[in-house]
C-alpha positions in Angstrom: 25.9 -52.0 -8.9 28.3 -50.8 -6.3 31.0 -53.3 -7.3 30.2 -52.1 -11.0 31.1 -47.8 -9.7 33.9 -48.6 -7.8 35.2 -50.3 -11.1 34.7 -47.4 -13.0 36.1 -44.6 -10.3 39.2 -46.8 -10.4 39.4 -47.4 -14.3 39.1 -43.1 -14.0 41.2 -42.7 -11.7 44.1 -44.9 -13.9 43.6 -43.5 -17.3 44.9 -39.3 -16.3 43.3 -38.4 -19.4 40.0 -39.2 -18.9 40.2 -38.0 -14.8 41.2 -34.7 -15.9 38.1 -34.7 -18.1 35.7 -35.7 -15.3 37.3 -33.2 -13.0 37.2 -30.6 -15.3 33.7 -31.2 -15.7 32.6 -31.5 -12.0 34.8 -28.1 -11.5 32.8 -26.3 -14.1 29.7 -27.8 -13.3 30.5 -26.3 -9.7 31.8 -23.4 -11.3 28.6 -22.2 -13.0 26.3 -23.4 -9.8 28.3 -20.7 -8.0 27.7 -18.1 -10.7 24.2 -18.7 -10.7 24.1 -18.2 -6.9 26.0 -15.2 -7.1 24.4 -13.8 -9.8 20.6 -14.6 -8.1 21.6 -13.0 -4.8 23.0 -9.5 -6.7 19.8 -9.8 -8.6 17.7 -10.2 -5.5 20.2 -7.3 -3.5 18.9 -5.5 -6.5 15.0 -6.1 -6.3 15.3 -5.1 -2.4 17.2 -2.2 -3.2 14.6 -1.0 -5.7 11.9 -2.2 -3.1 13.0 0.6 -0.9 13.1 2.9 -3.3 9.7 2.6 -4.2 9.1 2.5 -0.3 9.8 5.8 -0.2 8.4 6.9 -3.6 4.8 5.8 -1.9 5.8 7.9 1.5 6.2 11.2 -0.8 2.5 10.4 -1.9 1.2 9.8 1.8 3.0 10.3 5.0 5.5 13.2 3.1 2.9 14.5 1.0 1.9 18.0 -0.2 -1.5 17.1 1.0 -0.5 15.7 4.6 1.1 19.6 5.0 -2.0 21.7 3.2 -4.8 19.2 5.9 -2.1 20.0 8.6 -2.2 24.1 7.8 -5.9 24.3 7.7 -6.2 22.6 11.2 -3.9 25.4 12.4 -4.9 28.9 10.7 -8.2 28.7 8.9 -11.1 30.3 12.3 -14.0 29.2 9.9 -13.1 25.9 10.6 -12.8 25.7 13.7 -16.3 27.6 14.1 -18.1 25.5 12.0 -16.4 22.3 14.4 -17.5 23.9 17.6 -21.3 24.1 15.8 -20.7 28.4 15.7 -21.5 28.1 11.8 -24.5 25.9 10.3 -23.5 22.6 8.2 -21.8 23.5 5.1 -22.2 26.9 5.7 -21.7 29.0 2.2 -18.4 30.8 3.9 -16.6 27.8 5.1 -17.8 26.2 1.7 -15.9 28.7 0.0 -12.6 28.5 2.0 -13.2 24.5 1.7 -12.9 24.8 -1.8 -9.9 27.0 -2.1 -7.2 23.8 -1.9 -9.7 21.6 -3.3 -9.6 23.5 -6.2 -6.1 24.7 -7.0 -4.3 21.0 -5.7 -7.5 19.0 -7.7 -8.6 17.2 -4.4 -11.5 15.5 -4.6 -13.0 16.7 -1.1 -12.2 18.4 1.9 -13.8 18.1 5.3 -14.4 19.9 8.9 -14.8 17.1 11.3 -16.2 17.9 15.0 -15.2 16.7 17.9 -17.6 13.8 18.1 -16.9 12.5 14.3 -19.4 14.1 12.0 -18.8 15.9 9.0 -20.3 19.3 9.4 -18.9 20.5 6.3 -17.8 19.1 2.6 -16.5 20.6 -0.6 -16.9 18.1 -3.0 -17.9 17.6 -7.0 -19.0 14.3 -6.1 -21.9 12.7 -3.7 -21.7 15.2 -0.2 -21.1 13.2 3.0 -21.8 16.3 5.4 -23.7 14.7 8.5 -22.5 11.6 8.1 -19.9 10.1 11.3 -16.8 8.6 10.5 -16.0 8.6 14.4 -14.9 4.8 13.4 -12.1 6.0 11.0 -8.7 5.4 11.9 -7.7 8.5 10.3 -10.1 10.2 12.6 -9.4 8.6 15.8 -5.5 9.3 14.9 -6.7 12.8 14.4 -8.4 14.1 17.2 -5.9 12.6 19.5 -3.3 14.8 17.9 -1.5 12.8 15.2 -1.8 13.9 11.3 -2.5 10.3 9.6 -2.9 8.8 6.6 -5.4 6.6 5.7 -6.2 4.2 2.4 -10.2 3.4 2.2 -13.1 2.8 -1.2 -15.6 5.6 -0.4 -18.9 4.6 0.5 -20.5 7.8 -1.1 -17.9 7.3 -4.2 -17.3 3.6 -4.4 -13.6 4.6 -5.8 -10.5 4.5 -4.3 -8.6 7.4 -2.1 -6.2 8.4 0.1 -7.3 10.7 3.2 -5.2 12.9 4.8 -6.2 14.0 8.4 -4.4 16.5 11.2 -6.1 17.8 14.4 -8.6 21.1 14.1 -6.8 23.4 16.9 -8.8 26.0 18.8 -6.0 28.2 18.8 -3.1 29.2 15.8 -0.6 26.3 17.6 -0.8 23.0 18.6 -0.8 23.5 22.3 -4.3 24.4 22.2 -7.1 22.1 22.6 -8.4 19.8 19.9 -12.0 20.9 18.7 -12.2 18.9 15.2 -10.6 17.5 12.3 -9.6 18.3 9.0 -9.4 15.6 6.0 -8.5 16.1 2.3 -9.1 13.1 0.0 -7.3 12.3 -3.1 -7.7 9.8 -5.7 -5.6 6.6 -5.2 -4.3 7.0 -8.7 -0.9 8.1 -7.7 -0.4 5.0 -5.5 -0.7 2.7 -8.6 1.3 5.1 -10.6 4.3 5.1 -8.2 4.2 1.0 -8.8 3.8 1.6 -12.6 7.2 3.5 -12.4 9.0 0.7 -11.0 9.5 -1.0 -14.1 8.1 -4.6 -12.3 4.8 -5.4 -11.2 3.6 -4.5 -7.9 0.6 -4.5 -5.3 -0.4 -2.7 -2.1 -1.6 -4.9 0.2 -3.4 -3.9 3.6 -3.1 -6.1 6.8 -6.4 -8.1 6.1 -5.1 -9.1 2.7 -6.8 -6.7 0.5 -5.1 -5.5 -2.6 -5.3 -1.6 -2.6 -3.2 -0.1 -5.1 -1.5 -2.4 -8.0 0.3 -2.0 -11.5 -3.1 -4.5 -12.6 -6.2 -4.0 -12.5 -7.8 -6.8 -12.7 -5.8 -7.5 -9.2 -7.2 -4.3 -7.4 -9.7 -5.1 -4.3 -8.8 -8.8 -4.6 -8.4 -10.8 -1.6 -5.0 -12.7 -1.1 -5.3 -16.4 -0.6 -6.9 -18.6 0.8 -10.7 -17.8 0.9 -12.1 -17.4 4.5 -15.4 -16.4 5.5 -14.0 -15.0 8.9 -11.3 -13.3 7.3 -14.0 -11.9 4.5 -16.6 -11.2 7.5 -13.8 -9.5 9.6 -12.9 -7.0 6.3 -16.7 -6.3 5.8 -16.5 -5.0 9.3 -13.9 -2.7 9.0 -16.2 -0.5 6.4 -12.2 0.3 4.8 -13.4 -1.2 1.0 -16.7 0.1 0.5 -19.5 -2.4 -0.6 -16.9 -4.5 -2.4 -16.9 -7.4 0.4 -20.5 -7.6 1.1 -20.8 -10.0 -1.4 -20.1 -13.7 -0.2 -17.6 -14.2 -3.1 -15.4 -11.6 -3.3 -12.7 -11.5 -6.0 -9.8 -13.2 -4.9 -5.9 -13.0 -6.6 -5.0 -15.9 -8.3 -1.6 -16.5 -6.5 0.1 -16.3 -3.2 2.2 -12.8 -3.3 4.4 -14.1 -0.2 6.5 -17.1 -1.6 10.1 -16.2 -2.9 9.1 -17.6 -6.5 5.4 -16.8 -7.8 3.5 -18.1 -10.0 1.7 -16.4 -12.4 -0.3 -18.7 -15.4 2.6 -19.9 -17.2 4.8 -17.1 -15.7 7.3 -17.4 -12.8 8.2 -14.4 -10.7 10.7 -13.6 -8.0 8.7 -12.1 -5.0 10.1 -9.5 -2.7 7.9 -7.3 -0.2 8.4 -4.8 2.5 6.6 -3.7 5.3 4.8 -0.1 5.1 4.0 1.5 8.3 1.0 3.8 8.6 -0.2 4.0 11.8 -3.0 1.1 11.0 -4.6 -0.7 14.1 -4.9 -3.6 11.8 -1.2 -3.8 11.6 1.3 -3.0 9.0 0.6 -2.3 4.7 2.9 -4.9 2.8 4.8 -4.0 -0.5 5.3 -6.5 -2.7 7.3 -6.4 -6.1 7.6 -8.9 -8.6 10.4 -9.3 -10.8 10.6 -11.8 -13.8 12.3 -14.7 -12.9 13.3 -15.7 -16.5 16.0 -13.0 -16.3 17.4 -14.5 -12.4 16.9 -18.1 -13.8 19.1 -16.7 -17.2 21.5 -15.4 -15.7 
C-alpha cells in the first residue's frame, strides 16, 4: 500500500495540472478550518462578553439593589426597630408592624423582618405565612449581618415553599455604623427577577449554587434540580443546609438532565455551547456559578 501512495504522490507531482488541483484543495480545505476556528473563538469572545453582562445585570438585582439600600436604611434610622430588637417592644408589636409595612408596601416586598441579636424574628410584615419567633441564627445572611456586612442571600422559604432573595444589613443602636450591633433587618423578594435577568439574555441560562442546585433558570422544568451525578452525600449535605426548603428531603430529588460544565452540551437532540462564570456572594459554601448556553448550530454554521 505504501509503494502503491508513493506512486501516486509522484504521478501528482509530474502531471502540474493535477498538483495544482490537489494543492488548491488542501489550501482551501485549510483555509476554511481556519475560518471556522476564527469564527468559533469571536463567537465564544462573544458569549463571554455577554456572560459578563448578564453578571452584572444579576448584581443590580442583589448586591446593587434598591433593596440591599432600603434593608441598609432601616438598620440605620428607623428607633422602633431597634426597640423591638433589644425586646423594648412586644413581638410584632402593632407600631413597628406599621413601619414594617411601609417599604413592603410601596417597593411590593414580600416581607420584612427585625432580627435580635440572638437570631429570632421578633417582628414580620408579611401577606403570607408569619415567621415571627422563629431563629434563623443559621442563615448566612444573618451571620453576615450581625457581624456588620449587608448580604445577600438566595434560599426556598420554609413558611412559603417559593423562591426569594433576602436582603440583610446590621440593626445599629445608634443613627451610624459605629455603634454597636443590636439586630438585623431583612427584606425578601421574589426570585422572579433573577430568572427574568436570564430570560433577557436572549440564550438559555441557569443559577447554580455551590452544592449544585439550580436556583434561578430561563426553564422551569430545570429549577431546584440537582446537577449531575446523583449523590446521597452530596443530597444529605444540601438537606442540611435548610437553603431549598423541603425540596431535598425526598430521597430522589429532581436532577438536570445534562452536565452544565462541558464546553459543548447536550441537550435531547440539541447541542449547546456552554460558558459560565463565577458569582460571588459572600456564600460559606463557596462561589454561585453562571452558566449560559448558546446554540451551537449557529458556532458549528458558521
Amino acid at each position: 500500500m505504501a509503494e502503491i501512495n508513493f506512486r501516486r504522490i509522484i504521478s501528482i507531482a509530474r502531471n502540474p495540472i493535477l498538483l495544482a488541483l490537489v494543492l488548491g484543495l488542501a489550501a482551501s480545505q485549510i483555509a476554511i478550518s481556519l475560518f471556522s476556528q476564527k469564527a468559533e473563538s469571536v463567537d465564544r469572545a462573544r458569549m463571554q462578553a455577554a456572560l459578563v453582562t448578564l453578571q452584572a445585570n444579576l448584581s443590580v438585582e442583589t448586591t446593587r439593589s434598591k433593596g440591599m439600600g432600603v434593608a441598609a436604611m432601616m438598620g440605620l434610622y428607623e428607633p422602633l426597630f431597634k426597640e423591638a430588637a433589644l425586646g423594648k417592644r412586644k413581638q410584632d408589636a402593632p407600631e413597628v408592624l406599621q413601619r414594617l409595612s411601609i417599604p413592603r408596601r410601596h417597593y411590593g416586598y414580600e416581607g420584612t423582618y427585625v432580627i435580635d441579636r440572638t437570631g429570632v424574628m421578633v417582628a414580620n410584615d408579611t401577606d403570607g405565612k408569619k415567621a415571627t419567633g422563629k431563629s434563623v441564627d443559621f442563615r448566612p445572611y444573618f451571620q453576615h449581618a450581625i457581624h456588620g456586612q449587608e448580604s445577600v442571600y438566595v434560599a426556598v422559604g420554609t413558611n412559603s415553599d417559593s423562591r426569594g432573595i433576602y436582603y440583610a444589613a446590621p440593626l445599629y443602636e445608634g443613627a451610624d455604623k459605629s455603634g454597636r450591633i443590636i439586630g438585623v433587618t431583612s427584606i425578601k423578594t421574589s426570585a422572579e427577577p433573577l430568572d427574568n435577568v436570564l430570560q433577557a439574555s436572549g440564550d438559555d441560562g441557569l443559577l447554580i449554587s455551590p452544592q449544585g442546585v439550580v436556583f434561578a433558570s430561563t426553564r422551569p422544568e430545570w429549577l431546584l434540580a440537582m446537577t449531575p451525578p446523583f449523590d446521597e452525600k452530596r443530597v444529605d449535605a444540601i438537606r442540611k443546609l435548610k437553603q431549598f426548603g423541603m425540596r431535598f428531603e425526598s430521597k430522589n430529588p429532581a436532577i438536570l438532565p445534562f452536565d452544565p460544565y462541558p464546553n459543548r452540551v447536550s441537550i435531547g437532540s440539541a447541542q449547546y455551547a456552554s460558558e459560565h462564570i463565577p458569582l460571588e456572594w459572600n456564600d460559606p459554601q463557596g462561589p454561585w456559578k453562571l452558566v449560559r448556553l448558546h446554540d451551537a448550530g449557529i458556532l458549528d454554521a458558521t
